[in-house]
C-alpha positions, 0 to 999 in steps of 0.5 A, spaced: 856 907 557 864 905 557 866 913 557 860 915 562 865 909 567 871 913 564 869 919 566 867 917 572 874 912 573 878 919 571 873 923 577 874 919 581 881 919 580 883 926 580 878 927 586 883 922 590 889 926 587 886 933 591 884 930 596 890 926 597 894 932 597 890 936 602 891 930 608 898 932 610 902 928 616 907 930 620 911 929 625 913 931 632 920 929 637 915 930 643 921 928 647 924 935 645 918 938 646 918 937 654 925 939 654 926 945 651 918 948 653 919 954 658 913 951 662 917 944 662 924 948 664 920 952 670 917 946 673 923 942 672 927 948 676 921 948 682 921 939 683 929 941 683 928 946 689 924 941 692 929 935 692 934 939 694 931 942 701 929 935 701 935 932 701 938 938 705 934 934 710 936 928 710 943 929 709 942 933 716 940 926 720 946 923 717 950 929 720 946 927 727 947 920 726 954 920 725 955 925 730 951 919 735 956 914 732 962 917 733 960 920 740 958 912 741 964 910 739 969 914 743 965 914 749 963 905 749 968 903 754 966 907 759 958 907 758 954 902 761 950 896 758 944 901 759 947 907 756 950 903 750 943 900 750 939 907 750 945 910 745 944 904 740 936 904 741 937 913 739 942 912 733 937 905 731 931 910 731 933 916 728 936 911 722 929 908 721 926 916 721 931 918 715 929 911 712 921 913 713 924 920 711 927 918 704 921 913 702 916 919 704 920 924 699 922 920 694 919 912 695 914 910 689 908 914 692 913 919 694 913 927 695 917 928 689 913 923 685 907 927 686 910 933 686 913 932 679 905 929 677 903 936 680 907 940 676 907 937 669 900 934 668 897 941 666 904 942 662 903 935 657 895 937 657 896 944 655 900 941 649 896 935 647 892 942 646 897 946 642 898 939 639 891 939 637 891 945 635 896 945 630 893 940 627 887 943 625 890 949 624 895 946 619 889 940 616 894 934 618 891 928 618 896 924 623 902 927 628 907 921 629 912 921 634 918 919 633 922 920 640 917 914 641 921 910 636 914 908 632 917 912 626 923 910 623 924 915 617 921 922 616 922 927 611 925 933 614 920 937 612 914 932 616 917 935 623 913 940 625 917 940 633 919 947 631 912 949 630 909 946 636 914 948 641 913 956 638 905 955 638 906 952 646 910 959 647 904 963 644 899 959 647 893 962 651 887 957 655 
């Protein structure tokens, strides 16, 4: 009976050891991935496009509500009470329609918000794929990541950022 529960205490062990050795666990910088993907890059130069013509916008009312202001102030002193009240009103309103224009492009529900969703939701969601793919392609039983700062050591040989960042290179849908 002893040797039975041995041999089976030594299986037991040996199966926990093979099996040990086929469960892997890697880590990825998913920080690094987003940076250097050619999907991400591509996007990233899209949004900066789009600030930038928004910008150029917004930077033209200033140009315009300099101008009123400048032209306020060199023509105050001979302008009636209802022509100072009319230029300030104009120059009142045209700063409250930058202010909109600024929230409306860049506020907390803004269009570079949006923008910045639209073009990077299906860029994280194809590389969860690549990621799952990865994964089981390669049998790793967990991916950390360790640009979250949840992994505080990692032999080097653990990082499989290179990899993924290749697959998403080659990924097709």
């Amino acid at each position: 009976m002893k040797k039975i529960l041995l041999v089976g205490l030594l299986l037991v062990g040996l199966f926990t050891a093979v099996f040990a050795e086929t469960d892997k666990i890697a880590c990825i910088d998913y920080d690094k991935i987003i940076r250097e993907s050619a999907d991400t890059i591509e996007a990233q130069k899209i949004l900066m496009d789009e600030k930038l013509k928004w910008e150029d916008e917004i930077n033209e009312m200033d140009k315009e509500i300099e101008m009123l202001y400048n032209d306020y102030e060199s023509k105050q002193v001979m302008m009636t009470e209802t022509a100072k009240k009319e230029a300030q009103e104009k120059m009142q309103e045209l700063s409250m329609q930058r202010q909109n224009k600024v929230q409306e492009y860049f506020g907390e529900n803004g269009l570079f918000i949006q923008k910045q969703s639209e073009l990077l939701t299906p860029i994280l969601e194809k590389i969860h794929s690549v990621i799952d793919k990865v994964a089981v392609e390669n049998n790793y039983l967990m991916i950390f990541d360790v640009s979250a700062g949840s992994v505080l050591y990692a032999k080097p040989n653990l990082d499989i950022t290179d990899l993924v960042l290749e697959e998403l290179e080659n990924y097709t849908e």
